[in-house]
C-alpha positions in Angstrom: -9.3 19.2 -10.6 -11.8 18.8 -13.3 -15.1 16.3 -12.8 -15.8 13.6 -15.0 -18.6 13.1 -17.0 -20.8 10.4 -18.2 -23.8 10.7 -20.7 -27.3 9.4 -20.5 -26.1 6.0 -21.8 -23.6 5.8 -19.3 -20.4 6.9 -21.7 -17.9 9.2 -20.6 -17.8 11.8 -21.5 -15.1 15.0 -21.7 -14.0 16.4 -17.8 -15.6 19.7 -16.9 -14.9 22.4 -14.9 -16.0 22.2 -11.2 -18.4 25.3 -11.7 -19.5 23.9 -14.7 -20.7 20.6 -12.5 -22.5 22.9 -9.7 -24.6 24.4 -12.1 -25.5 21.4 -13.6 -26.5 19.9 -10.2 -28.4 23.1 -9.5 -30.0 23.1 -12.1 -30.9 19.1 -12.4 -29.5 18.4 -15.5 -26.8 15.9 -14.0 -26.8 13.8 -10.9 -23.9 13.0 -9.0 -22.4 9.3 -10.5 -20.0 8.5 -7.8 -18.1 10.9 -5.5 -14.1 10.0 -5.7 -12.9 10.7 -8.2 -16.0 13.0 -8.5 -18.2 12.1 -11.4 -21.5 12.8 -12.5 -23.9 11.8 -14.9 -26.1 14.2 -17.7 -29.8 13.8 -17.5 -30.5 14.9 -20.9 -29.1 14.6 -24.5 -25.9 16.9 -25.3 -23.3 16.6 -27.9 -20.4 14.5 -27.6 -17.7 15.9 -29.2 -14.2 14.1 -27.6 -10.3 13.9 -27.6 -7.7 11.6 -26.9 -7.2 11.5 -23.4 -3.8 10.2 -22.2 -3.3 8.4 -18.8 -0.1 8.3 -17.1 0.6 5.8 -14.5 3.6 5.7 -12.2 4.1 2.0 -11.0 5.3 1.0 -7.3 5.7 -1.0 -4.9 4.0 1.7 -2.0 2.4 4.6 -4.0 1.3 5.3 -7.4 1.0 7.9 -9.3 -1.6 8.9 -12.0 -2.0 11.4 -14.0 -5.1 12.2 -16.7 -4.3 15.3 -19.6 -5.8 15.8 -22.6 -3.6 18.1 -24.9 -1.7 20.2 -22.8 -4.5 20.3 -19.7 -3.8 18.1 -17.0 -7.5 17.4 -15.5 -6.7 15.5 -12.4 -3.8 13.7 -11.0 -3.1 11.8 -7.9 -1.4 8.8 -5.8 -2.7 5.6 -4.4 -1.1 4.4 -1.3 -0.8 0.4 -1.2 -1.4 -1.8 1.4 1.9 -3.1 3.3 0.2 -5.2 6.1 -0.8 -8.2 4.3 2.2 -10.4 5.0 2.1 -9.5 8.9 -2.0 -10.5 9.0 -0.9 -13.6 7.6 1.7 -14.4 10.2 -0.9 -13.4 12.7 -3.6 -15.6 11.3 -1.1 -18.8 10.9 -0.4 -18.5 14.6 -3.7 -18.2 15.8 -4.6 -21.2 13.5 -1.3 -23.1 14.9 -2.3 -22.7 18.7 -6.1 -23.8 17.6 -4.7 -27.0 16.6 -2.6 -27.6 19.7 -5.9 -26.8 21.9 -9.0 -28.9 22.4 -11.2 -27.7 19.8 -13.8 -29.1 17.3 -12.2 -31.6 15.4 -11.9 -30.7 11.3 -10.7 -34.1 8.6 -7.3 -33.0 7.4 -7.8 -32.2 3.4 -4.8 -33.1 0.8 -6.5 -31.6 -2.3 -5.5 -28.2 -1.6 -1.7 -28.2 -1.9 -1.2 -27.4 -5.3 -0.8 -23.7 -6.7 -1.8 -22.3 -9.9 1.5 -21.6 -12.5 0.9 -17.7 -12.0 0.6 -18.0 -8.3 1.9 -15.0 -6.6 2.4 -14.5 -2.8 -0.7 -12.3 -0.9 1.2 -9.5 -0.5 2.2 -9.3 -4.1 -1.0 -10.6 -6.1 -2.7 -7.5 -3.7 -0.7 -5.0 -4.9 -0.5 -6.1 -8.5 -4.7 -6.3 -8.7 -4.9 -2.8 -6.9 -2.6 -1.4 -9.7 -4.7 -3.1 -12.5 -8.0 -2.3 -10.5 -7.2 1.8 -10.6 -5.8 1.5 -14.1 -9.1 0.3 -15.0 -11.0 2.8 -13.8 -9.2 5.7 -14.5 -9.6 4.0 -18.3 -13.1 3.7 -18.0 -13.8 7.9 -16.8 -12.6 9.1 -20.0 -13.1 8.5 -23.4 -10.6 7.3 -26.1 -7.9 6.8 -23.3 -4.2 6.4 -24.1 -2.4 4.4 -21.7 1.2 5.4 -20.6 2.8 3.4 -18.1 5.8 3.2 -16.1 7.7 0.0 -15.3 11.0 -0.9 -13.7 13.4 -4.0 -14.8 16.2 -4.4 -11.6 19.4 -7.0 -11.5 19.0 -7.3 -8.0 22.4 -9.0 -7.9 24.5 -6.2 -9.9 22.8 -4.3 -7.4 24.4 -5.9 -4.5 27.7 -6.5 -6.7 28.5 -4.4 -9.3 31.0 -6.5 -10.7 29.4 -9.2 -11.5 29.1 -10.7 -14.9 29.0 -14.1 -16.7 29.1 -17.7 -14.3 28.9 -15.3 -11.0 25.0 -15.2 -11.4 24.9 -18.6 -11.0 27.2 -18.8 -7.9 26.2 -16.2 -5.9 27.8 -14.5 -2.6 28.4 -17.8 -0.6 29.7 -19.9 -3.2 32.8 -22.0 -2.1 31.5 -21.7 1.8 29.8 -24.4 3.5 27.0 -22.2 4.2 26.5 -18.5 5.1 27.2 -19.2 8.3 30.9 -19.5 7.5 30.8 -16.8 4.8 29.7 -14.2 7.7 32.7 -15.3 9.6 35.3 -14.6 7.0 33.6 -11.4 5.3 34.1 -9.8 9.1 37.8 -11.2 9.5 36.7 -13.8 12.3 36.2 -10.6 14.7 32.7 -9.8 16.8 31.4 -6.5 15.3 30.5 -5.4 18.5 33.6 -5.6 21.1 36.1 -5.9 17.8 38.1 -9.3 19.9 38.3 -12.3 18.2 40.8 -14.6 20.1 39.4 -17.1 22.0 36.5 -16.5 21.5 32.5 -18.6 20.2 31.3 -16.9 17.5 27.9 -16.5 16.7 25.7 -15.2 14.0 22.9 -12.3 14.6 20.3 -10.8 12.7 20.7 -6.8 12.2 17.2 -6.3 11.8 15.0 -9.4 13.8 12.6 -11.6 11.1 9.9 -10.0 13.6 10.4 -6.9 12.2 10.3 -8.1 8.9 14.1 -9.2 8.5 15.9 -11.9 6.6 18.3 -14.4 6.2 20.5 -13.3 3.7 23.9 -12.7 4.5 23.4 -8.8 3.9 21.4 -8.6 7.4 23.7 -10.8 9.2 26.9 -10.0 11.4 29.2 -11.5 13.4 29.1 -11.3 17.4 31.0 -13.4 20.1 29.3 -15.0 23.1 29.7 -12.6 25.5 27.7 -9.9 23.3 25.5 -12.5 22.3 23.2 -12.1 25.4 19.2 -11.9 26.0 19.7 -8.6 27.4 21.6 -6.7 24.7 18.8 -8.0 22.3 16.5 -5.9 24.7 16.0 -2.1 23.4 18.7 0.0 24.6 20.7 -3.1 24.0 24.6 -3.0 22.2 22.8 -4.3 19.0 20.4 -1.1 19.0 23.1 0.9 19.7 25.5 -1.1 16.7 22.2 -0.5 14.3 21.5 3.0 14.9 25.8 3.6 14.7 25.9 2.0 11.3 23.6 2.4 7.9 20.4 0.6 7.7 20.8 -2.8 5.9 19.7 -2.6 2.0 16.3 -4.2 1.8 16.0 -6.3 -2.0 12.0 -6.6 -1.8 11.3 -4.3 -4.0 13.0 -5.1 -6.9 11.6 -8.6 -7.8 8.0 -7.3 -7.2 8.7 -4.3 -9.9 10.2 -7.3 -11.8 6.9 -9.4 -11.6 4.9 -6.1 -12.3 6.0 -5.2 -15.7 5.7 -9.0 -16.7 2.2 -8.9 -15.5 1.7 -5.4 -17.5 2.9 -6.4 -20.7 0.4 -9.3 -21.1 -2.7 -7.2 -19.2 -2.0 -4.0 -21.5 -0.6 -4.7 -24.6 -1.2 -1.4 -26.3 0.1 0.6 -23.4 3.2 2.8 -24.2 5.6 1.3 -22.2 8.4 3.9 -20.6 11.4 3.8 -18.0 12.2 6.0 -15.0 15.9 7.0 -17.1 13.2 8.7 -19.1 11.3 10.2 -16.9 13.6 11.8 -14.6 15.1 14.0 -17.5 12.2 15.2 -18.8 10.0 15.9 -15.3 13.5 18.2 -14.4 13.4 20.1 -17.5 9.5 21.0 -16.9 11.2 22.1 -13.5 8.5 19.6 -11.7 9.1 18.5 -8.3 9.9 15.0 -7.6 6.4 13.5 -6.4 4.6 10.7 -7.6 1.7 12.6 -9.6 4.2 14.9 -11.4 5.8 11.7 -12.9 2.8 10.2 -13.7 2.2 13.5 -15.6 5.7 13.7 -17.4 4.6 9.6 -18.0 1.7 10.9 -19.6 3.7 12.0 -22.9 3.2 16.1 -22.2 5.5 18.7 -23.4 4.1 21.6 -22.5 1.2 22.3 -19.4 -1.0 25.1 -19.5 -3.3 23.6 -16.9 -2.3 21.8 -13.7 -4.5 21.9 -11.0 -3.2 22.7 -7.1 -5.4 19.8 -6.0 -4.2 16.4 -6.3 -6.3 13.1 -4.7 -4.4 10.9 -2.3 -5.9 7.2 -1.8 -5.2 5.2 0.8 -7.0 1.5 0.9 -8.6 0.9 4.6 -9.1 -3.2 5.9 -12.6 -3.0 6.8 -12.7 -6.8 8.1 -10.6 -8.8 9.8 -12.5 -11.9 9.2 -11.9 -13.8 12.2 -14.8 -16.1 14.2 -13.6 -15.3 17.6 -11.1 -13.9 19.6 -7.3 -15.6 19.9 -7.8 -15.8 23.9 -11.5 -16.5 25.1 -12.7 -14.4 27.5 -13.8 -15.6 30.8 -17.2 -15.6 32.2 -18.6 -17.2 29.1 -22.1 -19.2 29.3 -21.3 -20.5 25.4 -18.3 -21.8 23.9 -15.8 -19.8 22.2 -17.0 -20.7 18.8 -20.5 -19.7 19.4 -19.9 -16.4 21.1 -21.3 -13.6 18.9 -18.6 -11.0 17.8 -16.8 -8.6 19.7 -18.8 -5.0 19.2 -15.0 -4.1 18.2 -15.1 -6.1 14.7 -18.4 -4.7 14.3 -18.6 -3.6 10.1 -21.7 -1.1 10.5 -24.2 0.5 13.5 -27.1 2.4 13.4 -26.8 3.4 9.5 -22.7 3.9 10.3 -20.2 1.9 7.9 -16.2 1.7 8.9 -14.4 4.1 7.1 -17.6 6.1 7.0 -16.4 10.5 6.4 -18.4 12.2 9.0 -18.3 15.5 10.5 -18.5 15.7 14.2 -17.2 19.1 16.4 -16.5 20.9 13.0 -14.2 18.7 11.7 -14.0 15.5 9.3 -13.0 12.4 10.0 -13.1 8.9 9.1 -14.8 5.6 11.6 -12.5 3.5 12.3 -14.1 1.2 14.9 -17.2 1.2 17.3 -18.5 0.4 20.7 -21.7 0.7 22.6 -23.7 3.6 20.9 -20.2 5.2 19.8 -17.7 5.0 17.3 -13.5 6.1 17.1 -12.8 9.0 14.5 -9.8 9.5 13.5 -8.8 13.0 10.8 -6.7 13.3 8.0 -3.5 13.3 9.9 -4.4 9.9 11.6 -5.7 11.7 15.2 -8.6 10.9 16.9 -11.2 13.7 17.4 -12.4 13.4 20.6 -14.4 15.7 22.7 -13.0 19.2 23.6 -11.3 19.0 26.8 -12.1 15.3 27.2 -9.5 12.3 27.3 -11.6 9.1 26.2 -11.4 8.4 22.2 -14.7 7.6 22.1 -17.5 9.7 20.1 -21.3 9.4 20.3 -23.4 8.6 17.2 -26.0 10.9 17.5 -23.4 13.6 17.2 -22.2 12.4 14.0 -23.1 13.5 10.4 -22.8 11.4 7.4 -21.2 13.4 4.8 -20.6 10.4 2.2 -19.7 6.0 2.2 -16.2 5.1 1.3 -16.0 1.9 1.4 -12.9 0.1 1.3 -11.0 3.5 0.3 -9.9 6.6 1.9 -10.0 9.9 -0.3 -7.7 12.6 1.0 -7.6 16.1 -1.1 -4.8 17.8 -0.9 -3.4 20.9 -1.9 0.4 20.6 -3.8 3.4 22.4 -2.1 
């Protein structure tokens, strides 16, 4: 991959070549600006003679893939890994909060001025993922000069996708119109008949989720069956269970969440970038086979990018995964016991500890010849896990835990994890 450059004044500059940027560091004409993506800074006067650099950006609801060529060069390409925890934190935090209420704690005034949203008001999990696409658009924008944004976006009918038929007054009925609820529409859509034993006569029927809204299921009709009594037990919904063995029989129940967010993205893209050259994955598929690319994030976000013919396409491509450094929470859910203070005063578990002894979380050290990233600390030691999400531990030891003094900084991360990879 090639480095970016910035001039004295802080204006990017063309990409160089790596060796080009070791012999500038050598030699102390540039300093190193930030690491990932790796930039550095001239510390003298040069000319500034630039192109049109063109971004390409391949929008998602997991990954995304960007691309940035100039010409027929690519000079560095990679995907960025979203977060996907957000909603489940949030269903932790509200029942911690719920059993706090329902305990004897400190007493707080119930407020009433804080129940109205904002007209753009997205859910957490979205409003992340759409400010993390806009954050590395930005940046990418910002290492080059005269950038040319091309950007990928996705427009879905989520219900032609569940029904292909549909068309005119059906989008405003829907699947359970004419039932009394879906309850009833599940019953007649599997002939009255439990999907599990296949009887029906004489028989309670019941309704059951195919995937639990533990696990992240819903209530739509799509991930609901029907199931009789006598299958409808506590200990068939154990693992091992006749629903298990019913799920893992059948196909896994279409999920529709990614859709309306791709839907909410492109909205959100046409008013944030107006001047971007807008394009559709009907184009791109077409034109990344006939370059004979394989099918990966950063080779569409290249094809995005508007190239017709590559020269130069490095073997290296950046993958970017975000890391939750905090978890933000006062105390523990359960207090310990064998406290002297109350809960609320306790200092923090060493566990949620951010930093020690000069040692942030998500910290790259090298310890035992490999590299790793800190993931969590204890008493004069900290968890390292590697690329492949191990934990490097000591040879022929069992315990996870790794000493400080045995660690070596090799450079802060912050709230990102920078992978380099090598393509296939």
């Amino acid at each position: 991959m090639r480095v970016f450059v910035f001039n004295m004044r802080g204006r990017p500059l063309m990409p160089c070549s790596q060796r080009k940027a070791r012999l500038l560091l050598r030699e102390n004409k540039a300093m190193i600006y930030k690491y990932h993506p790796f930039t550095i800074q001239l510390t003298y006067t040069t000319g500034e003679t630039k192109q049109d650099c063109h971004i390409g950006i391949d929008t998602g609801s997991k990954y995304i893939g960007a691309a940035v060529r100039s010409e027929d060069k690519v000079f560095w390409k990679g995907e960025i890994e979203l977060r996907q925890d957000i909603r489940s934190n949030l269903d932790t935090k509200r029942i911690y909060r719920r059993s706090r209420r329902n305990r004897k704690t400190r007493y707080r005034k119930p407020r009433f001025l804080n129940r109205k949203r904002r007209d753009e008001w997205l859910p957490p999990s979205l409003q992340s993922r759409i400010n993390h696409t806009f954050h590395w658009i930005d940046t990418l924008s910002s290492l080059v000069p005269n950038p040319i944004l091309h950007i990928e976006v996705g427009k879905f009918d989520v219900a032609k996708m569940i029904n292909p038929e549909i068309h005119g007054v059906d989008y405003q009925h829907g699947q359970t119109y004419g039932f009394f609820d879906e309850r009833y529409f599940v019953f007649a859509r599997d002939n009255y008949t439990c999907q599990c034993c296949g009887k029906s006569k004489n028989k309670i029927l019941n309704t059951h989720h195919i995937i639990y809204r533990s696990n992240g299921g819903t209530n739509r009709v799509d991930n609901l069956i029907t199931v009789c009594t006598d299958c409808h037990t506590s200990q068939n919904h154990r693992k091992g269970g006749i629903f298990y063995q019913w799920q893992e029989q059948h196909k896994k129940v279409k999920q529709y969440k990614e859709p309306p967010f791709m839907n909410t993205l492109r909205k959100r893209i046409f008013v944030a970038y107006p001047d971007a050259e807008i394009t559709y994955g009907s184009e791109t598929t077409p034109k990344r086979k006939a370059m004979k690319l394989d099918k990966t994030h950063y080779n569409d976000a290249i094809v995005i990018s508007g190239i017709n013919e590559i020269k130069e396409n490095p073997e290296e491509w950046l993958l970017i995964k975000q890391f939750r450094k905090k978890k933000r929470s006062l105390h523990e859910a359960t207090a310990r016991k064998g406290r002297k203070k109350p809960n609320r005063n306790q200092t923090r578990n060493s566990k949620n500890t951010p930093y020690y002894k000069g040692f942030y979380l998500n910290d790259k050290v090298s310890v035992f010849g490999k590299s790793g990233y800190i993931t969590g600390f204890t008493s004069n030691a900290a968890y390292i896990k590697d690329e492949n999400n191990d934990y490097i531990t000591l040879p022929n030891k069992t315990y996870k835990q790794v000493s400080i003094n045995k660690m070596k900084l090799e450079c802060h991360n912050n709230n990102w994890q920078y992978i380099i990879k090598n393509a296939v």
